[in-house]
N, C-alpha and C positions, 0 to 999 in steps of 0.2 A: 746266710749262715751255712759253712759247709756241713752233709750228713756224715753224721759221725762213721767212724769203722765201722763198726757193727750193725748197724743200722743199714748199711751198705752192702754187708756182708748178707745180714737176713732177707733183703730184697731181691741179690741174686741168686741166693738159694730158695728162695721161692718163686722165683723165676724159674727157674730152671725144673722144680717138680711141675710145675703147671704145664712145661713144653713136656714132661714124662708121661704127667696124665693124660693130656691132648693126643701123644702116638699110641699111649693106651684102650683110650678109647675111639680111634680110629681104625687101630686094627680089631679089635671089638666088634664094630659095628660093621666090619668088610665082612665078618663071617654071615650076616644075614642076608637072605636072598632080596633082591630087586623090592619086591612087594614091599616085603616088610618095612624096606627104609623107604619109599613112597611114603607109606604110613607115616615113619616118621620126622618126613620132609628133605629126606635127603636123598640124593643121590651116590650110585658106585662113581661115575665121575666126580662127584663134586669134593667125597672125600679121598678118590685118587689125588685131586690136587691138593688136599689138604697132607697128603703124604709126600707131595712131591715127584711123584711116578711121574 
């Protein structure tokens, strides 16, 4: 059964805030220094690649 229009329509608009929040909270989280994201398991590379840099 094909997904209706709308139904269609609400999954790529919620698509599409999840990839707004994910650059939101990447660039967020570049403003902490080094430590801090050791803490909390990240890295400045690992969310550079999450940016795409």
């Amino acid at each position: 059964m094909p997904i209706s229009f709308f139904r269609e329509a609400f999954n790529r608009a919620a698509a599409a805030r999840r990839r707004e929040a994910e650059v939101y909270i990447t660039e967020t989280l570049m403003r902490f220094d080094d430590r801090t994201l050791k803490s909390f398991g990240t890295s400045r590379q690992e969310l550079s690649r999450k940016r795409g840099i």
